[in-house]
C-alpha positions in Angstrom: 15.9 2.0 6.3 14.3 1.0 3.1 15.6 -1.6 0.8 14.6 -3.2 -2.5 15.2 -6.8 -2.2 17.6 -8.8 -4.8 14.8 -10.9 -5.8 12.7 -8.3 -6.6 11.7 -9.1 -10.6 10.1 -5.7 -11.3 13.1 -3.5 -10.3 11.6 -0.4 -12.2 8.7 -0.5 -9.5 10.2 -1.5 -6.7 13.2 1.6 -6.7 10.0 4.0 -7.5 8.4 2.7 -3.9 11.2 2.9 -2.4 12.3 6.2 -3.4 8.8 7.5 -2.2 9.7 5.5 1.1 12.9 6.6 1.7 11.9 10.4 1.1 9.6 10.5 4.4 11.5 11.6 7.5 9.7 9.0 9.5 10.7 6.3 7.0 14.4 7.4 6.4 15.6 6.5 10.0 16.2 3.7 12.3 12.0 3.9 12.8 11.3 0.8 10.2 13.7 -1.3 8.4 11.4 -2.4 5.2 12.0 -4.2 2.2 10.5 -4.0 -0.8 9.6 -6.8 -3.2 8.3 -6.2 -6.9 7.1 -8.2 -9.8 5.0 -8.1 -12.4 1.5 -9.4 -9.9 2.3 -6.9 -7.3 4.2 -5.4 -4.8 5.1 -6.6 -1.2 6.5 -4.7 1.8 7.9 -7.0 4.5 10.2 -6.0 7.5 9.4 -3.8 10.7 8.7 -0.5 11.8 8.8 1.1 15.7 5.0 1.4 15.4 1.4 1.3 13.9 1.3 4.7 12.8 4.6 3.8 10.5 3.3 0.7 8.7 0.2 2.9 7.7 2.6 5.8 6.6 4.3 3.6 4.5 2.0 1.7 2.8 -0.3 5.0 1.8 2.7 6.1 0.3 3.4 2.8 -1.1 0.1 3.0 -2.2 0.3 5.9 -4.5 3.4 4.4 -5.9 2.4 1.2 -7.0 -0.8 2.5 -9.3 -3.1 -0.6 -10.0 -0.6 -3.6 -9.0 -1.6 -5.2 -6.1 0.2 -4.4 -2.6 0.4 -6.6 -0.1 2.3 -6.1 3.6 3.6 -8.1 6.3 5.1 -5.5 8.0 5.2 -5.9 11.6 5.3 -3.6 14.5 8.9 -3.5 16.6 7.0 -4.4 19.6 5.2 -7.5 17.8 8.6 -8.7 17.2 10.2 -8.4 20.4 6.8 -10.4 22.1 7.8 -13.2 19.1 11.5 -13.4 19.9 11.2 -13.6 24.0 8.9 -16.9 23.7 
């Protein structure tokens, strides 16, 4: 599941990533739930995603989206977040 997050203050930017996320099979699932932030400085993608392989899917895409704004991520892996919460 992609998202754009309400606080996002470039909302032309951040629907373009998403729709570019949200088109990729691997993206469109339950595989990754990722929200995306936009302003003016740059774009951030935060949330989760089942695996490695994921994140880097979705920020290459993200990637060709965002042209020269900065992109920054803190997306995690599913299993990095089920180590976290069982501490």
């Amino acid at each position: 599941m992609v998202r754009v997050d309400a606080t996002a203050t470039d909302q032309c930017t951040a629907w373009r990533v998403r729709d570019a996320l949200a088109a990729h099979p691997l993206l469109a699932g339950a595989s990754a739930q990722i929200y995306i932030m936009a302003g003016h400085d740059g774009v951030v993608l935060e949330g989760w995603a089942r695996d490695e392989r994921i994140v880097q899917v979705a920020m290459r895409l993200a990637y060709r989206t965002v042209g020269r704004r900065s992109l920054q991520s803190r997306l995690h892996t599913h299993a990095m977040c089920s180590s976290v919460q069982s501490i």
